[in-house]
LUMVO-781440 format. One record per residue: residue number from 1; residue in three letters; x negated, y negated, z negated of N, C-alpha, C in turn. Coordinates in steps of 0.1 Angstrom, whole numbers, plus 2048, in hexadecimal, padded with zeros to 3 digits. Example, Ala and Ser with C-alpha at 12.3 -4.5 7.8 and 13.67 -1.06 7.14 Angstrom:
BEGIN
1:ALA:77C:839:7B2:785:82D:7B2:77C:821:7B2
2:SER:780:816:7B9:777:80B:7B9:77F:800:7B1
! end
This chain:
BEGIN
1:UNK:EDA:15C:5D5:ED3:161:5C8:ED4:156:5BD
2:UNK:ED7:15A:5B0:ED9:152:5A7:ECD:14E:5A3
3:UNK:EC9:140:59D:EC1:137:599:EBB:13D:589
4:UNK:EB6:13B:587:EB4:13C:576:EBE:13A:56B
5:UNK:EBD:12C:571:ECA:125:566:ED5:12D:566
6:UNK:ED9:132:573:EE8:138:576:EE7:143:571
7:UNK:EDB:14E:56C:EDC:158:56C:EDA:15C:557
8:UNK:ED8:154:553:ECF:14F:547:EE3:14D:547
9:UNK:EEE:143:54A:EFC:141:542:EFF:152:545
10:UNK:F01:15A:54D:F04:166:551:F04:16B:545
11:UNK:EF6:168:543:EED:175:536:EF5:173:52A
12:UNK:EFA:167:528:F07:162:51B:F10:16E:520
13:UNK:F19:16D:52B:F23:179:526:F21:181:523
14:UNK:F12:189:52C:F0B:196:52A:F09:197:51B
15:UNK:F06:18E:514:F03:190:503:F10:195:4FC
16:UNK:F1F:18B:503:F29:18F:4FA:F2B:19D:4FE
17:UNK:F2B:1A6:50D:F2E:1AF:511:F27:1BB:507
18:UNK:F1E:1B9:505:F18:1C1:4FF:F16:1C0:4ED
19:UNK:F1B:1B1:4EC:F1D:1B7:4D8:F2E:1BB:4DB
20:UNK:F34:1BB:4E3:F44:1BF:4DF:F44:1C7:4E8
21:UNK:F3E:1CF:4F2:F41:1DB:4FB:F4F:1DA:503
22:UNK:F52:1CE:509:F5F:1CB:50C:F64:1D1:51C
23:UNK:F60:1E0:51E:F5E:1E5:52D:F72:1E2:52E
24:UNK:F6F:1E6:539:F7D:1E4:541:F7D:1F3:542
25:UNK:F8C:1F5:545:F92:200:548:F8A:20C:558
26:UNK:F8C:202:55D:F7E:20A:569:F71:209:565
27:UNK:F6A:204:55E:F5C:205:55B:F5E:20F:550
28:UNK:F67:210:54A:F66:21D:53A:F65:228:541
29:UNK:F6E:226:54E:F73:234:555:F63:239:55B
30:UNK:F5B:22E:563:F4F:233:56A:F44:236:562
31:UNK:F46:232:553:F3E:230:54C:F3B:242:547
32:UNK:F46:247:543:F47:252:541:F47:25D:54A
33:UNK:F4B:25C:556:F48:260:55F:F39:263:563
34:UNK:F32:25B:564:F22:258:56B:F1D:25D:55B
35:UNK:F21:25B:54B:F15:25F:547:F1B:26D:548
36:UNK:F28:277:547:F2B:282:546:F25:28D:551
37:UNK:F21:284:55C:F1A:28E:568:F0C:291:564
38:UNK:F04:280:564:EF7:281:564:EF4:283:554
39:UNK:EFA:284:54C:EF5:284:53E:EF0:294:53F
40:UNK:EF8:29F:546:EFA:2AB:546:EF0:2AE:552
41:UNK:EED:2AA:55E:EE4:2A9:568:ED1:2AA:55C
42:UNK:ED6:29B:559:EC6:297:557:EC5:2A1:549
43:UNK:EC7:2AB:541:ECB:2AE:537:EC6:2BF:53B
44:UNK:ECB:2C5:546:ECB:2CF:54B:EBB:2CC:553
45:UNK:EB8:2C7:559:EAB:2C5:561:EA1:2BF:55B
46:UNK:EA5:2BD:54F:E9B:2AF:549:E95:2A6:54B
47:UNK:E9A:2A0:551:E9B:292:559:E93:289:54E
48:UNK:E9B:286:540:E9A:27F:53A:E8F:27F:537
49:UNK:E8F:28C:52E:E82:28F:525:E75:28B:52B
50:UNK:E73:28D:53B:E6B:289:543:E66:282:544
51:UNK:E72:276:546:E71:268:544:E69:261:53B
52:UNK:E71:266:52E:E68:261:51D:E5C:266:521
53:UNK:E5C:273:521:E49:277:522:E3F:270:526
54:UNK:E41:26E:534:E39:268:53C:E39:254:534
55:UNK:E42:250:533:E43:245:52F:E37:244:523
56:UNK:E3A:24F:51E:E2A:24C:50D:E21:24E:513
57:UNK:E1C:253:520:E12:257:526:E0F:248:52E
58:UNK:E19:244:532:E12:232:534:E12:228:52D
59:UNK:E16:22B:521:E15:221:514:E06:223:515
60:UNK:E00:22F:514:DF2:231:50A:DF1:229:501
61:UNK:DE8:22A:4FA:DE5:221:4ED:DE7:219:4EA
62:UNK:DF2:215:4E4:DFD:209:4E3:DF1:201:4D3
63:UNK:DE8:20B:4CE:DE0:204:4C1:DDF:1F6:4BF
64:UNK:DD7:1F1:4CF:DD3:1E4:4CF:DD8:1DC:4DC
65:UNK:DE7:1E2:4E1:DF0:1D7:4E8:DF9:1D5:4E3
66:UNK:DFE:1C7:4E6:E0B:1BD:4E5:E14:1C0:4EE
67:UNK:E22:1C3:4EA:E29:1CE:4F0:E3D:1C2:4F3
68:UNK:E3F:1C5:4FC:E4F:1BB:4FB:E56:1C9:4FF
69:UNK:E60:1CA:4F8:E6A:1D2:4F9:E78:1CD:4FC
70:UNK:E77:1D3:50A:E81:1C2:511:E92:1CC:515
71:UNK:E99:1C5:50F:EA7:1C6:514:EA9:1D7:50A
72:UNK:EA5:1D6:4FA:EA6:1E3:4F4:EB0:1E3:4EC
73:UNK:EBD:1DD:4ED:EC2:1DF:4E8:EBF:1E3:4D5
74:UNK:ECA:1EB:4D4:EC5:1EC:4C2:EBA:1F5:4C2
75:UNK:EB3:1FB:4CF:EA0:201:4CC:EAD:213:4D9
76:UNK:E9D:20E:4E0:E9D:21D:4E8:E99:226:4E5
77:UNK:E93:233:4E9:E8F:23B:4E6:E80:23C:4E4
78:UNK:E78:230:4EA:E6D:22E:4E5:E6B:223:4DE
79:UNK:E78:219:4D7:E74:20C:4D1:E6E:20F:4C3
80:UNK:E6D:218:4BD:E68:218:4AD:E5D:222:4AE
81:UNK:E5A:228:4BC:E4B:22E:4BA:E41:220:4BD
82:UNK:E47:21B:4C8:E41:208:4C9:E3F:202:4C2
83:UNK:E49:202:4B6:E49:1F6:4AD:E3E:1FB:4A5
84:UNK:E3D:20C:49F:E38:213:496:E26:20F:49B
85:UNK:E25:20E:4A6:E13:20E:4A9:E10:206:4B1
86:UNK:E18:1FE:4BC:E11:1F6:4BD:E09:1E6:4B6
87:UNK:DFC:1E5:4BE:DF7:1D5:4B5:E05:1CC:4B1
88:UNK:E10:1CA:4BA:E17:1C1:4B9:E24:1C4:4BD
89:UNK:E2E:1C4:4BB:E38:1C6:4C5:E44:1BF:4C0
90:UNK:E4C:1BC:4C8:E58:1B5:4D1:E67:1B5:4D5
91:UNK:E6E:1C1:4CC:E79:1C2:4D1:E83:1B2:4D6
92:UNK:E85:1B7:4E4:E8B:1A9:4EB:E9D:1B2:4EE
93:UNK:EA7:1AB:4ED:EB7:1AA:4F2:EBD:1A0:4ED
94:UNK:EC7:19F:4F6:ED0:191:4F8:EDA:194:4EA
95:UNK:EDE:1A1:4E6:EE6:1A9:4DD:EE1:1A2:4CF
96:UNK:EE7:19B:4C9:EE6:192:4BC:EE7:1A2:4B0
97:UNK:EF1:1A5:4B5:EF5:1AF:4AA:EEA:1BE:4AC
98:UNK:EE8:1C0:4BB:EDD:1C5:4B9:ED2:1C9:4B6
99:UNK:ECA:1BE:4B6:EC0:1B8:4B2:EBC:1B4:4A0
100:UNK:ECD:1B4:49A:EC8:1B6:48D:EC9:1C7:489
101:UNK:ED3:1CE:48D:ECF:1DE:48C:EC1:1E2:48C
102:UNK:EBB:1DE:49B:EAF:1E3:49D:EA1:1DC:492
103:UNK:EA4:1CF:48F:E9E:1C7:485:E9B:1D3:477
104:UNK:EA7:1D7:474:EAC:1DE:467:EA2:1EC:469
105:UNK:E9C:1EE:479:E99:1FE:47B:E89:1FC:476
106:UNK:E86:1F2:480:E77:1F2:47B:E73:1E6:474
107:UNK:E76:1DE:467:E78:1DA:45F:E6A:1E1:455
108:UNK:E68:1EC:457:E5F:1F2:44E:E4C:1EF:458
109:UNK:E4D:1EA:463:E41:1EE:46A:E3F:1DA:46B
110:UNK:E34:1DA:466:E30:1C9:464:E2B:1C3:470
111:UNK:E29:1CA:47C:E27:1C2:487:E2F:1C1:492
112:UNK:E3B:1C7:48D:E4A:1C6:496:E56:1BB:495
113:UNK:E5A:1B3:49E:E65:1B3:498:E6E:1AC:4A6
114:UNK:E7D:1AE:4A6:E85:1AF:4AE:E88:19F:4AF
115:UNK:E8F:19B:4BE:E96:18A:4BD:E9D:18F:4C7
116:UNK:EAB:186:4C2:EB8:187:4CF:EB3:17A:4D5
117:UNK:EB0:17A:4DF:EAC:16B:4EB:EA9:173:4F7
118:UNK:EAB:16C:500:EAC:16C:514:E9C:167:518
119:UNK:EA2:176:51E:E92:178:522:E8C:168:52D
120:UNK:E96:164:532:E91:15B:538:E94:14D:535
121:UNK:E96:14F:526:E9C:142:521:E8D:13C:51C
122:UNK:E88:12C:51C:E7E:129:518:E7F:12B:507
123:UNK:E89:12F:506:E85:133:4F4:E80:139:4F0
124:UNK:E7D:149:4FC:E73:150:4FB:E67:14B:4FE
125:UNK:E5F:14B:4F5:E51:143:4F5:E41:14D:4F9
126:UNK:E48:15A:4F2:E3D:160:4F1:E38:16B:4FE
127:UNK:E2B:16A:501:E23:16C:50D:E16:176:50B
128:UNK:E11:17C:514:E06:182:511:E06:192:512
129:UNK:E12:198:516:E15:1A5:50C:E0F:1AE:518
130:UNK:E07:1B6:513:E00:1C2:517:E09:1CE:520
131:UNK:E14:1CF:518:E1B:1DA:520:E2C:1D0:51E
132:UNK:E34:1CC:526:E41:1D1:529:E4B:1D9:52A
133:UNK:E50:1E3:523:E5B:1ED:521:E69:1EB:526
134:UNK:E6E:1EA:532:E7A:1E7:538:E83:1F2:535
135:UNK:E84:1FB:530:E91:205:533:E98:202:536
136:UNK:EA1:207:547:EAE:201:54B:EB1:1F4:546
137:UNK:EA8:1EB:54B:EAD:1DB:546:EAB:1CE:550
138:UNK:E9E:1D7:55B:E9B:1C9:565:EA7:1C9:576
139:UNK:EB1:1D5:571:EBB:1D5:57A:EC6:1CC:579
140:UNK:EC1:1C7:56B:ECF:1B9:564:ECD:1AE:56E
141:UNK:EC2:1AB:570:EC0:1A2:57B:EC5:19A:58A
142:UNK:ECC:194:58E:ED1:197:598:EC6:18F:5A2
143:UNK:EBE:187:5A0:EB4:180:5A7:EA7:187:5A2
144:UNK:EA3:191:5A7:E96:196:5A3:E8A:187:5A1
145:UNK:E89:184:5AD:E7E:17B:5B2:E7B:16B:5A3
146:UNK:E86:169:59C:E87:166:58D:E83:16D:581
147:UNK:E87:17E:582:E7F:183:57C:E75:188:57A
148:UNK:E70:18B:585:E61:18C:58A:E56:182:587
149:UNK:E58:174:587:E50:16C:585:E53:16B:576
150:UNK:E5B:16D:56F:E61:16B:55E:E54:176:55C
151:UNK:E54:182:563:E4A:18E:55A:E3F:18A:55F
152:UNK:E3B:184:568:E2E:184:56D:E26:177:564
153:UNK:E31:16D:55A:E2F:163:551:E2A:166:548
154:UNK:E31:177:543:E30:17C:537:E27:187:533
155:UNK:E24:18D:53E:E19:194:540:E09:191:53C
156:UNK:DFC:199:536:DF3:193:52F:DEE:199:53E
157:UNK:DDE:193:540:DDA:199:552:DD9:1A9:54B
158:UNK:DD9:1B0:557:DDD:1BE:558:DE3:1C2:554
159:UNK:DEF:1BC:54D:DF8:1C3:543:E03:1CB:54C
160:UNK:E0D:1D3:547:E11:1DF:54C:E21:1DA:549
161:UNK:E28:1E2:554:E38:1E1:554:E3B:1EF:553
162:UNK:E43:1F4:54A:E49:202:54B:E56:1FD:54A
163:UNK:E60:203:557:E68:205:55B:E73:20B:55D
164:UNK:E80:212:55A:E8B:219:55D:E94:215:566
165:UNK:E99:216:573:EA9:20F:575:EAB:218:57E
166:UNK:EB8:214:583:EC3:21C:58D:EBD:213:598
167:UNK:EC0:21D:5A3:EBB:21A:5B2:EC7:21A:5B8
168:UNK:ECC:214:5C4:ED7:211:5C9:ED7:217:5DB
169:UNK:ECA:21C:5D9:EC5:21F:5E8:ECC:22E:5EE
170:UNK:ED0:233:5EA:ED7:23D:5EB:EE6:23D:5F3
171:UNK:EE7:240:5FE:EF7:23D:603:F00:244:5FE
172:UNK:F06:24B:5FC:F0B:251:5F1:F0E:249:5E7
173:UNK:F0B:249:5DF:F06:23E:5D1:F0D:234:5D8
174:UNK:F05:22B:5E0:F09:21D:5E5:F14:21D:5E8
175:UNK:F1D:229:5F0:F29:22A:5F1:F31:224:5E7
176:UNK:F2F:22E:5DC:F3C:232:5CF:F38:225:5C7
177:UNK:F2A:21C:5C5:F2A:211:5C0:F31:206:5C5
178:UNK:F31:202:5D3:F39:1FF:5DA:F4A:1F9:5D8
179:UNK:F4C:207:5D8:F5A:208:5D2:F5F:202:5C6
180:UNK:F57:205:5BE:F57:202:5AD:F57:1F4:5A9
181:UNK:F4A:1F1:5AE:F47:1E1:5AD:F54:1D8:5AA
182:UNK:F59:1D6:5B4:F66:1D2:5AE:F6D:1CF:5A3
183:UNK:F6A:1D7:5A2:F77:1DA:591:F6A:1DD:585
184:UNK:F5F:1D8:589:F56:1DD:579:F59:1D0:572
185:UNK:F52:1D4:563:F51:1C8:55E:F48:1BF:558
186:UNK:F3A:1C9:55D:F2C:1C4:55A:F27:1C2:568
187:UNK:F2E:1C0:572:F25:1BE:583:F1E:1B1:57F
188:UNK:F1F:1A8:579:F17:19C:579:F0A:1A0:575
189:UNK:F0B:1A8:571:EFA:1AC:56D:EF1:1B7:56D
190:UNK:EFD:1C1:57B:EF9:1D2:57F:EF4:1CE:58A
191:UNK:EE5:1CE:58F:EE1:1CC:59A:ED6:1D9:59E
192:UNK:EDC:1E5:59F:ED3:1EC:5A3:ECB:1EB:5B0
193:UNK:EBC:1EF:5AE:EB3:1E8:5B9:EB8:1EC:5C6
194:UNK:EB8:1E6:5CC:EB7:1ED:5E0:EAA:1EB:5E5
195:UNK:EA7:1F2:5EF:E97:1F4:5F4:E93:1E0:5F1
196:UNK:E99:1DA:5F5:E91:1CC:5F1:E8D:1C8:5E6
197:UNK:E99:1CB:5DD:E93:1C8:5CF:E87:1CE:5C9
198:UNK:E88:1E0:5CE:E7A:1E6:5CB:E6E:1E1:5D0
199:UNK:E71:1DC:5DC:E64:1D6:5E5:E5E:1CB:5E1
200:UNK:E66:1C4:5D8:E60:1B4:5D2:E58:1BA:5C7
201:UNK:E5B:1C4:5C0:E56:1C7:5B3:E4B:1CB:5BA
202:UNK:E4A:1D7:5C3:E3C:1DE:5CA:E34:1CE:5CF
203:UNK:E39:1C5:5D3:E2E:1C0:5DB:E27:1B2:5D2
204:UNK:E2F:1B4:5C7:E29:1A9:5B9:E23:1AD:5B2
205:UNK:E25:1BC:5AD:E1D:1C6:5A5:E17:1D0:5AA
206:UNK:E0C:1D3:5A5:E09:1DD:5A6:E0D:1ED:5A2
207:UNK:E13:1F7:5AB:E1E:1FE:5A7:E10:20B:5A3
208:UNK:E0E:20D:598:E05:216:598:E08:225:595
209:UNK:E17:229:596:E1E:239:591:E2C:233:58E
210:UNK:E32:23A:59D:E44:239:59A:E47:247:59E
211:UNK:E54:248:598:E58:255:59B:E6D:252:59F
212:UNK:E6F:259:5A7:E7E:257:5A9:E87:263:5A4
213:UNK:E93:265:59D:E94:270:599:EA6:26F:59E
214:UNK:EAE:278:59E:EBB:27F:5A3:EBD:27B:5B1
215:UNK:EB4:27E:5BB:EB6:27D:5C5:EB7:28A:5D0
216:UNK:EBA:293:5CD:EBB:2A2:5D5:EC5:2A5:5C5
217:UNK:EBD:2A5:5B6:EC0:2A7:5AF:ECD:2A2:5AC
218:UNK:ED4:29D:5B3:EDD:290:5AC:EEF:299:5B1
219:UNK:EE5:2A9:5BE:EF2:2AD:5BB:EF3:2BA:5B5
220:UNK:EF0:2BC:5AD:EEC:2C7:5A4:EFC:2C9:59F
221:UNK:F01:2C2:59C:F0F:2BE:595:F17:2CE:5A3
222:UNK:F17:2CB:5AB:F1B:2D6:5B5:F17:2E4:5B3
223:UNK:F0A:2E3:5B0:F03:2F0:5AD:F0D:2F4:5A0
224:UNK:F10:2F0:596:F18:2F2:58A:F28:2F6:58D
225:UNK:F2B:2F9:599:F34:2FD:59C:F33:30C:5A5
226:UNK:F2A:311:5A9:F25:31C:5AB:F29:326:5A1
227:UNK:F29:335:5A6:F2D:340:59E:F1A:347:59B
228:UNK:F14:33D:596:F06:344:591:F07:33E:585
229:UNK:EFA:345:577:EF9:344:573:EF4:336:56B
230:UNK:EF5:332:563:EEE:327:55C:EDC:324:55F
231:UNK:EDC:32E:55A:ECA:330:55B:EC7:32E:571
232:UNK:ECD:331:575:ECC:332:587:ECF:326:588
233:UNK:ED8:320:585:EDF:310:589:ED5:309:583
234:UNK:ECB:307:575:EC1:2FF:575:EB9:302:57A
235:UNK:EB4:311:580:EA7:311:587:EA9:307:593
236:UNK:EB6:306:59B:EB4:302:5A6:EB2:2F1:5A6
237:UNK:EBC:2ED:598:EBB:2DE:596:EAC:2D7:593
238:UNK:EA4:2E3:58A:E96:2DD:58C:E8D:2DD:592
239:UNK:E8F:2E7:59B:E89:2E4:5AA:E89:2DA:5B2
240:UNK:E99:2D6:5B2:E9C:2CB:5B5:E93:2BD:5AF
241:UNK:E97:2BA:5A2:E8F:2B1:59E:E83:2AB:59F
242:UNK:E7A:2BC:59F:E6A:2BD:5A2:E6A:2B7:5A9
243:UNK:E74:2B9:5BB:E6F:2B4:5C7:E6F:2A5:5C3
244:UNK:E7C:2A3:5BE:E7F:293:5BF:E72:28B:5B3
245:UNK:E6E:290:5AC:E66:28B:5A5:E57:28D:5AD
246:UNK:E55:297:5AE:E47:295:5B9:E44:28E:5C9
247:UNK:E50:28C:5CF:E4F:286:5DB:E51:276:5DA
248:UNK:E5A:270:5D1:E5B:264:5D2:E53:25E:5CC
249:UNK:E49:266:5C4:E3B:25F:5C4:E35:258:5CE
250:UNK:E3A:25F:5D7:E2E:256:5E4:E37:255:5EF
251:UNK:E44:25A:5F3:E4C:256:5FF:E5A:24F:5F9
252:UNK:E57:244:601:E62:237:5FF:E6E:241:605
253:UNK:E6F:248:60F:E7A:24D:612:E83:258:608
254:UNK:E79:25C:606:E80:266:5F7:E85:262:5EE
255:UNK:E79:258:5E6:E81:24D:5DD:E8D:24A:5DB
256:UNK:E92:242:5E7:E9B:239:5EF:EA8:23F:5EB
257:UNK:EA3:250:5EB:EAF:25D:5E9:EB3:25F:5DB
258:UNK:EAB:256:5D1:EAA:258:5C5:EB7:24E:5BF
259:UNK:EBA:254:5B1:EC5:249:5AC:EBC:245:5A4
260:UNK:EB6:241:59A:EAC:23D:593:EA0:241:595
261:UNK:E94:233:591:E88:231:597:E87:230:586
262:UNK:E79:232:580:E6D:22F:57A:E64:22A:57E
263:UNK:E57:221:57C:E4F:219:57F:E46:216:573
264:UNK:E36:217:578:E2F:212:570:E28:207:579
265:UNK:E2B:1FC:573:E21:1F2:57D:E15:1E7:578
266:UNK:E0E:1DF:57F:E05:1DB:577:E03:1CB:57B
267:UNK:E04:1C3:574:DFE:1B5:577:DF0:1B2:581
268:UNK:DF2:1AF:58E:DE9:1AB:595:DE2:1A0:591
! end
């Protein structure tokens, strides 16, 4: 497991990878691949939309919390309703060039404002924040157990982690990742969780509402190859989802089946 320090020089290439998008010829190829399945998956079942929803549903009242918007690149899909209302907010990315885009977005709301600096760099100073906003970002990580104590620093008591990432628990999945790894060109900092890495987060936080989603759903892509109708092929995909979204609420083995986990968790 990498140290801090080790993982903090990483996050330098990770910054250039991402103001110059420098993928490699296999990573362009999987890149397009994985969002061309699931873009149309999560899109067809509403995976997504789900996702957002629920997500404002555990913001609640952002009025009078201090909010870190961590690893948002130039602003996600909920960085400028954040900036727009909450007491305080925080866009956080390593992306220099990002970070002034998103600067430029909410530039109009006086209690917002964006910094390119590492999250675990002591230059980030500021502490306290009520809610956490991770979308797809705490899987950058390759040493959870560094991360974990970084949020547990930064966290105000009871404050809240909302969550996105890819789950690796899946054999299937673990297979074709497997394979890939190799030849990517962001593996220094794709660490999707395996049952351990979930388990450190469950047993430091309080996991108070996770949900796992493309996990039965994840082969819907097959169903699309069927001689039925449009409207038949989603009924069955969101069935699918329902399941995967209502069971891995509460069974680790379902979960496990899932490609991406959500999380709302809480500072003990």
């Amino acid at each position: 497991m990498r140290t801090q320090e080790e993982i903090i020089e990483i996050n330098k290439k990770q910054k250039e990878f991402y103001n110059h998008k420098k993928k490699n010829l296999p990573t362009r190829i999987w890149s397009f691949v994985r969002e061309k399945t699931l873009k149309k998956i999560r899109k067809d079942i509403g995976v997504l939309n789900q996702s957002y929803d629920l997500h404002k549903v555990w913001f609640g009242d952002v009025s009078n919390k201090k909010v870190l918007d961590l690893g948002c690149f130039a602003g996600n899909y909920w960085s400028l309703y954040l900036a727009e209302h909450s007491k305080q907010y925080i866009g956080l990315d390593l992306s220099d060039l990002a970070i002034e885009k998103l600067n430029k977005r909410i530039e109009k709301f006086p209690n917002a404002k964006a910094v390119a600096v590492d999250f675990l760099s002591d230059d980030f100073a500021e502490k306290d924040f009520d809610i956490i906003y991770a979308y797809g970002v705490l899987h950058h990580f390759q040493n959870p157990d560094v991360l974990i104590a970084k949020l547990n620093e930064k966290l105000a008591p009871n404050g809240t982690i909302i969550s996105y990432d890819p789950l690796e628990t899946s054999l299937p999945i673990k297979f074709i990742r497997v394979l890939y790894r190799p030849f990517q060109s962001d593996k220094d900092w794709e660490w999707p969780f395996s049952r351990k890495t979930y388990y450190k987060f469950h047993n430091t936080f309080k996991v108070i509402e996770r949900h796992g989603v493309l996990g039965q759903a994840k082969w819907y892509f097959l169903i699309n190859l069927l001689p039925i109708s449009d409207e038949k092929k989603q009924a069955i995909g969101k069935k699918w989802h329902k399941k995967d979204w209502d069971l891995s609420a509460t069974s680790d083995s379902h979960l496990f089946k899932c490609m991406q986990l959500t999380m709302l968790m809480q500072k003990k």
